[in-house]
N, CA, C and O atoms as a GROMACS GRO file, in nm:
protein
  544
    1UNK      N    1  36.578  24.716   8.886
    1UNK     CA    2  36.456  24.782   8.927
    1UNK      C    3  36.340  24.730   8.840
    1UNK      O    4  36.359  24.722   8.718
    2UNK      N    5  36.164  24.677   8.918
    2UNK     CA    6  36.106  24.621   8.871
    2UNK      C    7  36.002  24.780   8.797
    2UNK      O    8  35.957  24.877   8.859
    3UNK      N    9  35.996  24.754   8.675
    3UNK     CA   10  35.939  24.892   8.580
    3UNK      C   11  35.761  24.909   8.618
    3UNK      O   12  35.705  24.810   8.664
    4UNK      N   13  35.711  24.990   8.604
    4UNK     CA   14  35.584  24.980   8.584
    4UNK      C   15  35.510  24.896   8.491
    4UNK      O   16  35.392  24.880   8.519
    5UNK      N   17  35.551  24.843   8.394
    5UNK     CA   18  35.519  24.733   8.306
    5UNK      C   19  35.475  24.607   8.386
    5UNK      O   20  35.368  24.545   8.386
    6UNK      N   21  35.616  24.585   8.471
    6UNK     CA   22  35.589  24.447   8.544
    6UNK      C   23  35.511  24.464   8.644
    6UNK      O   24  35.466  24.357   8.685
    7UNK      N   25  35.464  24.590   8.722
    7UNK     CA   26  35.425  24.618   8.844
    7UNK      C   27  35.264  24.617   8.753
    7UNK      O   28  35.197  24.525   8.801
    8UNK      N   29  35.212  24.665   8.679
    8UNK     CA   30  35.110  24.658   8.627
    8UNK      C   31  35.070  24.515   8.582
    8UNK      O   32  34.965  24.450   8.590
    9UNK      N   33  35.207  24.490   8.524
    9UNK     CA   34  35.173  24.341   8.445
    9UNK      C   35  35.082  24.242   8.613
    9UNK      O   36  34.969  24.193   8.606
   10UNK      N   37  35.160  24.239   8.725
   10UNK     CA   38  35.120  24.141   8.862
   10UNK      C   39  34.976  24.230   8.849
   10UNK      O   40  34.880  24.161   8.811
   11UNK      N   41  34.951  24.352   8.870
   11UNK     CA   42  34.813  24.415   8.877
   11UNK      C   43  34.718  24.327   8.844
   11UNK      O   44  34.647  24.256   8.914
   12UNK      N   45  34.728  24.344   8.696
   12UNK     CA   46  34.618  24.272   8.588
   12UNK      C   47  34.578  24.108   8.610
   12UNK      O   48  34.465  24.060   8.594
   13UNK      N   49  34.739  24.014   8.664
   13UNK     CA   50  34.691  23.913   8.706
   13UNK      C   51  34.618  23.918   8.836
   13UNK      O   52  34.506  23.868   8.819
   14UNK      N   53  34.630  23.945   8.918
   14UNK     CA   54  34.545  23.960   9.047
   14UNK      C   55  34.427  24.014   8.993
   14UNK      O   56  34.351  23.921   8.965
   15UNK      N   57  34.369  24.142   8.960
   15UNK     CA   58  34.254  24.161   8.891
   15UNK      C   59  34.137  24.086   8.854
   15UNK      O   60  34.019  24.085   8.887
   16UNK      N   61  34.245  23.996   8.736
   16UNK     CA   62  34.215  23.860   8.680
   16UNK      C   63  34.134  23.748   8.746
   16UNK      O   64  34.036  23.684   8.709
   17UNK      N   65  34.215  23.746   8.863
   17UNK     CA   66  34.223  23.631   8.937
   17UNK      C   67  34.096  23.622   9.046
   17UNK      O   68  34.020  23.531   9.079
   18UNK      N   69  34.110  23.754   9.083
   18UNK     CA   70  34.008  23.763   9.214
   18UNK      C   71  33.890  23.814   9.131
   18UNK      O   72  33.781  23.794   9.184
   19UNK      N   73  33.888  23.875   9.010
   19UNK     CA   74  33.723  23.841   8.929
   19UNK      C   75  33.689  23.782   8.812
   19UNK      O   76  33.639  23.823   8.708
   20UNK      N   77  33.748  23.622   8.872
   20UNK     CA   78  33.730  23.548   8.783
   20UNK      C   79  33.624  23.465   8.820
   20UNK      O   80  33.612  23.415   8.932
   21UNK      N   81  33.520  23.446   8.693
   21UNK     CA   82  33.393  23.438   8.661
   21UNK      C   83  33.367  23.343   8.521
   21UNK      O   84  33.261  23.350   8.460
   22UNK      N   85  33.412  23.306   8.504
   22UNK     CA   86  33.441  23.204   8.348
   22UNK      C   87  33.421  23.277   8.245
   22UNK      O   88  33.419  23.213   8.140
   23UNK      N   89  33.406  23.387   8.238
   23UNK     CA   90  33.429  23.473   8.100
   23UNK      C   91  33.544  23.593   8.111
   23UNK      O   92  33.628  23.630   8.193
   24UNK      N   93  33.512  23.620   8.016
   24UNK     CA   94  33.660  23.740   7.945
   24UNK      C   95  33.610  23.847   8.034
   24UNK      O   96  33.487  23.845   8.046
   25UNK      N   97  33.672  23.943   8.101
   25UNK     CA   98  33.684  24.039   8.164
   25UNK      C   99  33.731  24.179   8.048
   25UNK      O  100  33.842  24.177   7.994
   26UNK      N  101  33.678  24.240   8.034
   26UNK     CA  102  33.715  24.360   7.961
   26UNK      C  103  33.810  24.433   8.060
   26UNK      O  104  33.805  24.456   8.180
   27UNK      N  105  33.936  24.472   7.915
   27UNK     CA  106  34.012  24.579   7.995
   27UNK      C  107  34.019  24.696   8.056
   27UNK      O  108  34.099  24.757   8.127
   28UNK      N  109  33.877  24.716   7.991
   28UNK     CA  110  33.850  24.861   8.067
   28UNK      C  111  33.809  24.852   8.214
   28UNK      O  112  33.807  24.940   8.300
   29UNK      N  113  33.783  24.753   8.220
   29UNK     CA  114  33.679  24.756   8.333
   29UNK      C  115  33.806  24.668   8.459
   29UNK      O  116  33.773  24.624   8.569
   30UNK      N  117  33.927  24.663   8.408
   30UNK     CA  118  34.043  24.605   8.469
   30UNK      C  119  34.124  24.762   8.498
   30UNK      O  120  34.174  24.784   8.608
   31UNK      N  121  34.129  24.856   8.393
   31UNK     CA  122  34.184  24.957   8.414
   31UNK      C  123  34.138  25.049   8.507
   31UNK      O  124  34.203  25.128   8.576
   32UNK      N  125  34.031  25.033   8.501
   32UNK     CA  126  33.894  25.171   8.597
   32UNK      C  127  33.956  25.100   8.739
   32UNK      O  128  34.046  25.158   8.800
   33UNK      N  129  33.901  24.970   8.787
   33UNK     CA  130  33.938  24.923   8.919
   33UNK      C  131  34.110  24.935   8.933
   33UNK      O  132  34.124  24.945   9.055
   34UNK      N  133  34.211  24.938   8.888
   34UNK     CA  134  34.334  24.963   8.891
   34UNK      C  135  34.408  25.086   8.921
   34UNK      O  136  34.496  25.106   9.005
   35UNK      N  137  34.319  25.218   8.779
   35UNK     CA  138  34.346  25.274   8.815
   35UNK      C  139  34.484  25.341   8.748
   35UNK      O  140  34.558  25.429   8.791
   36UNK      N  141  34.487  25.249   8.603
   36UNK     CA  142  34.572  25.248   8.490
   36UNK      C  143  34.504  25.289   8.357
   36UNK      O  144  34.386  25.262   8.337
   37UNK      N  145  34.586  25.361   8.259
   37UNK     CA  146  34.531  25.395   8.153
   37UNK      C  147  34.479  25.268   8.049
   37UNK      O  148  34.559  25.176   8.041
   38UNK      N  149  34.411  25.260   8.005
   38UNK     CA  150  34.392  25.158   7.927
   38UNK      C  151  34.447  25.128   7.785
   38UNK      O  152  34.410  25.033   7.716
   39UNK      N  153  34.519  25.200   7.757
   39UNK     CA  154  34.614  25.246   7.627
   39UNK      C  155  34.722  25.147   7.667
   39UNK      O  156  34.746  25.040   7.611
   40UNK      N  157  34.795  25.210   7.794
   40UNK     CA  158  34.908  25.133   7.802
   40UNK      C  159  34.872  25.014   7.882
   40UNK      O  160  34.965  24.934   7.891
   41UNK      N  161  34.763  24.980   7.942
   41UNK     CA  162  34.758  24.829   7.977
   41UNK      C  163  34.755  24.741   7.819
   41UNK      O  164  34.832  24.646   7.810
   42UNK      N  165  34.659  24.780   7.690
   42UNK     CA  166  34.675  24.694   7.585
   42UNK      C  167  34.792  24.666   7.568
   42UNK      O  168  34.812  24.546   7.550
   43UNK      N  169  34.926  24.766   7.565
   43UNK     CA  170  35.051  24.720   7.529
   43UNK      C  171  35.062  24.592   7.594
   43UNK      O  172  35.071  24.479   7.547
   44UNK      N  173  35.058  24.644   7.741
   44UNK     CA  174  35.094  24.545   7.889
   44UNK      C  175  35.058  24.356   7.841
   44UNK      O  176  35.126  24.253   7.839
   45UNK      N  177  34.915  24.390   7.811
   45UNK     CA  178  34.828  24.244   7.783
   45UNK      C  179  34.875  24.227   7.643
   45UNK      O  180  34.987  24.190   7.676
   46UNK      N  181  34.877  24.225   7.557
   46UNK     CA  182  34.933  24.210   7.428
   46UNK      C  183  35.046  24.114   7.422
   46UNK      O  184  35.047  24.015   7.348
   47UNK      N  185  35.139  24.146   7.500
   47UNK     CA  186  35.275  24.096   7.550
   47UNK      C  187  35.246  24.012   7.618
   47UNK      O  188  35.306  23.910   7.586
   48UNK      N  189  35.139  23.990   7.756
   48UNK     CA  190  35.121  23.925   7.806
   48UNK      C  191  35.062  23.789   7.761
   48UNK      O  192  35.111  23.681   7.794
   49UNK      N  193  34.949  23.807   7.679
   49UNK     CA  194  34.898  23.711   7.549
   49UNK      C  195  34.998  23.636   7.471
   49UNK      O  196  34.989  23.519   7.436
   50UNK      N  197  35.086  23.712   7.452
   50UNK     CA  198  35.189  23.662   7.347
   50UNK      C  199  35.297  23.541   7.393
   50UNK      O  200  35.351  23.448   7.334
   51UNK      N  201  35.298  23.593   7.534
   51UNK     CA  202  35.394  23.530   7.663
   51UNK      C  203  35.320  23.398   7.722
   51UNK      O  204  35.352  23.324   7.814
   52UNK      N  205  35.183  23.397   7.614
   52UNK     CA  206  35.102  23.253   7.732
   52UNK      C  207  35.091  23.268   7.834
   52UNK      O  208  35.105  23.168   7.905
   53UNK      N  209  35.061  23.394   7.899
   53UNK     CA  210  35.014  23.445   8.082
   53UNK      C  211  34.860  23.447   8.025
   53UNK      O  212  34.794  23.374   8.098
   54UNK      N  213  34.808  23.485   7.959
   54UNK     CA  214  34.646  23.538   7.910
   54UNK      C  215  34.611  23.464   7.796
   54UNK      O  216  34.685  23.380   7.745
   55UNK      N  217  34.513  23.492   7.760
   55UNK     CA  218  34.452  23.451   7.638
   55UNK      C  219  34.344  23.582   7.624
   55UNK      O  220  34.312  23.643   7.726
   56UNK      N  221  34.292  23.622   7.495
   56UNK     CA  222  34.217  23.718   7.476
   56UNK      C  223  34.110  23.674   7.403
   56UNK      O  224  34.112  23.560   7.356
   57UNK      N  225  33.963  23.787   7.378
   57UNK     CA  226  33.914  23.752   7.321
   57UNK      C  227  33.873  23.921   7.245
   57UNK      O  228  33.862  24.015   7.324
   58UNK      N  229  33.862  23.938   7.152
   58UNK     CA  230  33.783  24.035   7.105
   58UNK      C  231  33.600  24.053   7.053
   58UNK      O  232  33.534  23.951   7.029
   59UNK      N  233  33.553  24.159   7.046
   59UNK     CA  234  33.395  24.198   7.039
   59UNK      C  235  33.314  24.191   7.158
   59UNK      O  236  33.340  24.202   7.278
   60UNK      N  237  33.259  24.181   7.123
   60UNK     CA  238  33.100  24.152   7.222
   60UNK      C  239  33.176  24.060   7.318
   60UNK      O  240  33.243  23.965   7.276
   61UNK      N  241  33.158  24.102   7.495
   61UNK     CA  242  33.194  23.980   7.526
   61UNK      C  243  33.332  23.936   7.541
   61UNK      O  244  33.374  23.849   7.617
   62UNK      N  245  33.374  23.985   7.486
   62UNK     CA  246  33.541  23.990   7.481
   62UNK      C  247  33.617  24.047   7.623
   62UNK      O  248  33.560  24.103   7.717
   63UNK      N  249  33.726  24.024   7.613
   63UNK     CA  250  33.824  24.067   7.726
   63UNK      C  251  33.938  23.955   7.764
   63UNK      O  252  33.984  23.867   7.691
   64UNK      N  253  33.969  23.988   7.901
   64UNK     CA  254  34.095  23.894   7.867
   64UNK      C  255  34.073  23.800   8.017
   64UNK      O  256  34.000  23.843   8.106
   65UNK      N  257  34.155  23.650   8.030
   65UNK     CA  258  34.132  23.562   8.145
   65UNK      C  259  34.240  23.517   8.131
   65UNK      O  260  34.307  23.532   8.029
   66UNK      N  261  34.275  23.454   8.231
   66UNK     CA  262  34.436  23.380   8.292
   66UNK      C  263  34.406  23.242   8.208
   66UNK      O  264  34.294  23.196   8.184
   67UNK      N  265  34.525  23.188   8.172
   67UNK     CA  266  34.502  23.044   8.109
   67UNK      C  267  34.561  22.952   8.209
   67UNK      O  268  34.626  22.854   8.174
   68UNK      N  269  34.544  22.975   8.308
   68UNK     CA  270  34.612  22.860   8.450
   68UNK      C  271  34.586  22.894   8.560
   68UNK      O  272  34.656  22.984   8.606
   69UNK      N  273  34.536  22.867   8.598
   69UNK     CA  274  34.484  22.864   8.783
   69UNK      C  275  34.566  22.960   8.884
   69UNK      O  276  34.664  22.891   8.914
   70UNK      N  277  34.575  23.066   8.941
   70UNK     CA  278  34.681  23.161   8.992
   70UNK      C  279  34.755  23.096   9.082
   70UNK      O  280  34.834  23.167   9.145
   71UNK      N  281  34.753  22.977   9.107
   71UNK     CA  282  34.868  22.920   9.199
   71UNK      C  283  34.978  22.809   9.086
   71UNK      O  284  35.052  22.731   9.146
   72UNK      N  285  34.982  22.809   8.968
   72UNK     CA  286  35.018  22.817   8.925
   72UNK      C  287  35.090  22.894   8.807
   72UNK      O  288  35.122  22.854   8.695
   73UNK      N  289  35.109  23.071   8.896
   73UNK     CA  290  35.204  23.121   8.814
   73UNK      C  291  35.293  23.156   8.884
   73UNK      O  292  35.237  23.238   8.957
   74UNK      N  293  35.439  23.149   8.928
   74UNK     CA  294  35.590  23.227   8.995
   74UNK      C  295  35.572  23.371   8.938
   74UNK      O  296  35.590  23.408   8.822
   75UNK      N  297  35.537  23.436   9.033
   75UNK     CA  298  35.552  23.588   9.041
   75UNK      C  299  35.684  23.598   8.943
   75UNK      O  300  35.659  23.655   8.836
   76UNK      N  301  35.798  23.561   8.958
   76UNK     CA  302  35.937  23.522   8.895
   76UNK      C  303  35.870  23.531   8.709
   76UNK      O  304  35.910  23.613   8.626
   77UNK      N  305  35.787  23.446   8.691
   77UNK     CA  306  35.751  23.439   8.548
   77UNK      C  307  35.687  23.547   8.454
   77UNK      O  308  35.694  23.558   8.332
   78UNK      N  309  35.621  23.626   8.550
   78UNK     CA  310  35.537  23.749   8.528
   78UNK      C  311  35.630  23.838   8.463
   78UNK      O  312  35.621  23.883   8.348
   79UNK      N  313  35.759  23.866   8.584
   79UNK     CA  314  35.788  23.991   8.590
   79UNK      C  315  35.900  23.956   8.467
   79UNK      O  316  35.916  24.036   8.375
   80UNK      N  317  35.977  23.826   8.476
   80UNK     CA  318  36.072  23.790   8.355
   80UNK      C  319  36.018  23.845   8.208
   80UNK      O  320  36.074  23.903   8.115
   81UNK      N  321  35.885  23.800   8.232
   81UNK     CA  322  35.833  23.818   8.057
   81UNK      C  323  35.784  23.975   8.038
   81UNK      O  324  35.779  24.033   7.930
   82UNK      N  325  35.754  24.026   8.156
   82UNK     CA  326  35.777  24.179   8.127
   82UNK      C  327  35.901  24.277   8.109
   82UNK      O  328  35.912  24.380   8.044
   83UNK      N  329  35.992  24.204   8.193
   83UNK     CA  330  36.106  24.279   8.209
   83UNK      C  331  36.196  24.233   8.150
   83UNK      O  332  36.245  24.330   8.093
   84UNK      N  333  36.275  24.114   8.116
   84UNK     CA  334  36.364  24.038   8.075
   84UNK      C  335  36.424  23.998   8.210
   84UNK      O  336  36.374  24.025   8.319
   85UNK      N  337  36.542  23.925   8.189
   85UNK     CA  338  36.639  23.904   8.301
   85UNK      C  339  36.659  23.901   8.405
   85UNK      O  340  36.752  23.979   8.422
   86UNK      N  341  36.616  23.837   8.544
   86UNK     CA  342  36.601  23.899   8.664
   86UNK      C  343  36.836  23.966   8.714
   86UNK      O  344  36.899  24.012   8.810
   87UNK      N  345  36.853  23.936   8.614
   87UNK     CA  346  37.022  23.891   8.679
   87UNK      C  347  37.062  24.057   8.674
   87UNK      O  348  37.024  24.161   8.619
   88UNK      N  349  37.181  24.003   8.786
   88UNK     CA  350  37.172  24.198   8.884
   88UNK      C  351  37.301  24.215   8.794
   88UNK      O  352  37.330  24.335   8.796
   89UNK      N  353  37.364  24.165   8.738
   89UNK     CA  354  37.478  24.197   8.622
   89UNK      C  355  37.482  24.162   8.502
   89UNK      O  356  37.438  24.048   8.487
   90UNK      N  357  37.521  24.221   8.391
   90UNK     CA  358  37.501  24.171   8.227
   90UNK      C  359  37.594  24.064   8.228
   90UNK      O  360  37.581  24.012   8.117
   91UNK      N  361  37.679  24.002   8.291
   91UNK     CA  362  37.799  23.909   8.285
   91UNK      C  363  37.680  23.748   8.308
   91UNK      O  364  37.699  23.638   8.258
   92UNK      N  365  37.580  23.785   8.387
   92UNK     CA  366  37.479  23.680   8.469
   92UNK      C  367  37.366  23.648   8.366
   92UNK      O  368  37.311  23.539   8.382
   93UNK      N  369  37.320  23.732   8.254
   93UNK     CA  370  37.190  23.758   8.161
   93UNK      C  371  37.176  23.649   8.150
   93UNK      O  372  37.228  23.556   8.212
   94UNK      N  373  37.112  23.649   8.080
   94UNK     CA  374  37.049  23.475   8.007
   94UNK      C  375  37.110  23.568   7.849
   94UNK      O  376  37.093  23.686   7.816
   95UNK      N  377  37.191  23.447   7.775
   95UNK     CA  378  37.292  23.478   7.622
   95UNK      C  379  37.371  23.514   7.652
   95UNK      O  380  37.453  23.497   7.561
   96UNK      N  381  37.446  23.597   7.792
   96UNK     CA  382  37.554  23.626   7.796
   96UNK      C  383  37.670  23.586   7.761
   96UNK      O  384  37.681  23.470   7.800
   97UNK      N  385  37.818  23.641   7.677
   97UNK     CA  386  37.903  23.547   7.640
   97UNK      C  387  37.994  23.553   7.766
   97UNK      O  388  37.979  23.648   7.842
   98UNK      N  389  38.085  23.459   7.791
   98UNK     CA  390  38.184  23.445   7.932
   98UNK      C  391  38.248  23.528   7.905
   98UNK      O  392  38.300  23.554   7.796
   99UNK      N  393  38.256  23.610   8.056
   99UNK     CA  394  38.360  23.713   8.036
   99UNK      C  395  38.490  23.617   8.066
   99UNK      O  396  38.517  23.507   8.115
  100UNK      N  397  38.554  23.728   8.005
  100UNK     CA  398  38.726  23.682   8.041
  100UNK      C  399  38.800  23.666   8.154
  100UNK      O  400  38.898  23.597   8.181
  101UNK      N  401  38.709  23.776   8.240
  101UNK     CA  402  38.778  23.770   8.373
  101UNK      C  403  38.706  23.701   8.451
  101UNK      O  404  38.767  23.700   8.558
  102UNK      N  405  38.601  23.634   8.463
  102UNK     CA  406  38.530  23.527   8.551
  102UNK      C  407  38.610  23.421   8.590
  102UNK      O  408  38.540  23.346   8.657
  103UNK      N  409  38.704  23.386   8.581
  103UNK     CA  410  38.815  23.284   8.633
  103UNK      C  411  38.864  23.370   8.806
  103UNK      O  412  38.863  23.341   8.926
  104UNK      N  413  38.903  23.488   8.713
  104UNK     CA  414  38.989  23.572   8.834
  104UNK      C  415  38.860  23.710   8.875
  104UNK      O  416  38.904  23.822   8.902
  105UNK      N  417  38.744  23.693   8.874
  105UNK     CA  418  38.618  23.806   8.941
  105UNK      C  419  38.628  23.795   9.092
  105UNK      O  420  38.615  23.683   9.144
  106UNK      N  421  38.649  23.898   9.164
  106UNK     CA  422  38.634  23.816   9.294
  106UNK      C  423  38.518  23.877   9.269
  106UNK      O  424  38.486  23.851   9.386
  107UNK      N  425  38.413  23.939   9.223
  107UNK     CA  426  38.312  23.985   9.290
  107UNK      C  427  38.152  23.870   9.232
  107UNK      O  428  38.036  23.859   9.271
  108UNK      N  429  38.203  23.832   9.168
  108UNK     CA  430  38.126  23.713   9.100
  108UNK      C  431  38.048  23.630   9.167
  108UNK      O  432  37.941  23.599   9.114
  109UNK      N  433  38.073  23.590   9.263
  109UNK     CA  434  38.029  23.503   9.387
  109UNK      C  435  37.955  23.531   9.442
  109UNK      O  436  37.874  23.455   9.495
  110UNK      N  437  37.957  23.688   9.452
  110UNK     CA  438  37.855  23.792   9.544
  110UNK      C  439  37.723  23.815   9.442
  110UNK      O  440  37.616  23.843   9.495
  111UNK      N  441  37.732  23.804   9.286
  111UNK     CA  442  37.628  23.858   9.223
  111UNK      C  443  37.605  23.697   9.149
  111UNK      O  444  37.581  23.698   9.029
  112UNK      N  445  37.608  23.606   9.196
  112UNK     CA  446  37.573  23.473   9.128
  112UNK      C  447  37.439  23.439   9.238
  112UNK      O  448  37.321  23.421   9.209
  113UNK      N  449  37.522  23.439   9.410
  113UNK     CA  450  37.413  23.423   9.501
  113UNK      C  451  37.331  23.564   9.490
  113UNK      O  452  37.214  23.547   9.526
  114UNK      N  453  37.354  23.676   9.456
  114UNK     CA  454  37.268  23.787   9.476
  114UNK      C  455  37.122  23.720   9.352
  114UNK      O  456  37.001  23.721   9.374
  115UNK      N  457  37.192  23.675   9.237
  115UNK     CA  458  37.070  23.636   9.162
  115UNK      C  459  37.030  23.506   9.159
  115UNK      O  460  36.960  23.457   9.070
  116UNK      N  461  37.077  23.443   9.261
  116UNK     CA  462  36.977  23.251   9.278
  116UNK      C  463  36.876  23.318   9.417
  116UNK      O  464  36.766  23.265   9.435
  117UNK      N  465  36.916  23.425   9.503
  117UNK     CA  466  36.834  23.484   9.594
  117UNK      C  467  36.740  23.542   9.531
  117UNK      O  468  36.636  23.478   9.549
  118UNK      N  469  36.726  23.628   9.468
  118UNK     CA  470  36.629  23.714   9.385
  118UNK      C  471  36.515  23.626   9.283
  118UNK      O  472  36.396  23.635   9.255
  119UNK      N  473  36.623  23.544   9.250
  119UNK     CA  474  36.544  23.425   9.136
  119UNK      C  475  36.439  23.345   9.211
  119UNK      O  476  36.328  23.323   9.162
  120UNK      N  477  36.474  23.306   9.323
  120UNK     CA  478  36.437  23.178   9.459
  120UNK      C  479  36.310  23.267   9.448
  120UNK      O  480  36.200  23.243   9.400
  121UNK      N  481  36.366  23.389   9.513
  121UNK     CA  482  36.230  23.443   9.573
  121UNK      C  483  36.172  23.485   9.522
  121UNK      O  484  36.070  23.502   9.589
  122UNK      N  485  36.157  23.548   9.363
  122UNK     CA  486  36.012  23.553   9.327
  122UNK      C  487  35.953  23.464   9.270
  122UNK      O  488  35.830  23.470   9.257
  123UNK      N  489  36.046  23.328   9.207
  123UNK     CA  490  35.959  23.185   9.176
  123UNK      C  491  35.909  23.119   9.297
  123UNK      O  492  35.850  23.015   9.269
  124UNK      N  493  35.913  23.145   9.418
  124UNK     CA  494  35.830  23.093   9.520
  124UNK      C  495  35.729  23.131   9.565
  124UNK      O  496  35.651  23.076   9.643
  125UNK      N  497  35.728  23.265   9.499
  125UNK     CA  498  35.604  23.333   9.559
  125UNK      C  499  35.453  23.296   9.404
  125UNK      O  500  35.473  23.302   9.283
  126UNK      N  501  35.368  23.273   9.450
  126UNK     CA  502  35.288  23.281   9.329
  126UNK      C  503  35.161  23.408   9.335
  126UNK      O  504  35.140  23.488   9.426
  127UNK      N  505  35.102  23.394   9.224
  127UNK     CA  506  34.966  23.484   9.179
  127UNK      C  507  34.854  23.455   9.332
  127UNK      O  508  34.777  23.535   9.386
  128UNK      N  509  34.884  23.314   9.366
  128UNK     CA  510  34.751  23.306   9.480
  128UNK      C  511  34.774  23.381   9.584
  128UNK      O  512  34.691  23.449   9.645
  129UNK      N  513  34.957  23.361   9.618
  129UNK     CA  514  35.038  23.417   9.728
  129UNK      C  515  34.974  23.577   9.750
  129UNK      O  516  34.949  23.620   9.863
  130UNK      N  517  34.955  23.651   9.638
  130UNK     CA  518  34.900  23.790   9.652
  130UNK      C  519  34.766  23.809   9.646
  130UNK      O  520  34.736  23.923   9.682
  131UNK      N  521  34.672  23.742   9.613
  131UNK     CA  522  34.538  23.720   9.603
  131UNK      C  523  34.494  23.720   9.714
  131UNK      O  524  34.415  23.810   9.742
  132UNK      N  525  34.540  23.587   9.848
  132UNK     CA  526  34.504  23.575   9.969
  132UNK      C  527  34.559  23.670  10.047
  132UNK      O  528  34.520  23.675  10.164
  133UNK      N  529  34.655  23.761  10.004
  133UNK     CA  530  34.709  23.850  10.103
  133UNK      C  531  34.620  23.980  10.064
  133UNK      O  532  34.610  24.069  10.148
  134UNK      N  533  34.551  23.993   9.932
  134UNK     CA  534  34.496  24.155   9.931
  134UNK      C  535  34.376  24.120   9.998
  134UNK      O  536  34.309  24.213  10.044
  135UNK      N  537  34.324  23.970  10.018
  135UNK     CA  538  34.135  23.997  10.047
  135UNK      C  539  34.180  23.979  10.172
  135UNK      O  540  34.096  24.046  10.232
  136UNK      N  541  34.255  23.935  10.258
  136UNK     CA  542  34.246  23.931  10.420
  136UNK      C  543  34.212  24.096  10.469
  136UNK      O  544  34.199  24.124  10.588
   0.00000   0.00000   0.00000
């Protein structure tokens, strides 16, 4: 299940994206149009900054802007760095150690394609993909 973190985290890029203007956008003024507290968006962007999705600026003037063009981000990348893991079993994680019974899993097969499906489809979709779909 995708958390409010990540569902906010896609928010802020779209936000971003469709009022982008060559300067820093203040978060408040990302939260008011959203419709999110601005407390917990700093967590949100903080992480996001940290993750190389944003770049920030503080004071006068300050706020935050995408560091890559929105058709170059996989929805897939957003929600990973908010959420961790897209994989639908801990046996699948990213560090996971081999289980023992993966030789003899029959169900393994079913949650390997369940997460190259899930994976596919949100790295195909990008930031523009939702941009052109909210202004139509």
């Amino acid at each position: 299940m995708i958390s409010t973190r990540g569902r906010y985290a896609i928010r802020v890029m779209i936000d971003l994206a469709e009022n982008e203007n060559g300067k820093y956008i203040p978060l408040k003024d990302i939260a008011a149009r959203q419709g999110i507290s601005k407390k917990y968006l700093e967590i949100i962007v903080k992480e996001m900054v940290a993750g190389g999705l944003l770049v920030g600026a503080s004071g006068k003037g300050g706020g935050y802007k995408l560091v890559r063009k929105p058709e170059d981000y996989p929805i897939g990348e957003i929600i990973e760095l908010m959420e961790g893991t897209l994989a639908a079993v801990a046996c699948l994680g990213e560090g996971a150690q081999t289980c023992p019974r993966a030789s003899a899993c029959q169900t393994l097969p079913l949650w390997e394609e369940y997460d190259r499906l899930t994976h596919d489809y949100f790295y195909s979709k990008r930031l523009s993909d939702l941009i052109q779909t909210t202004k139509e």
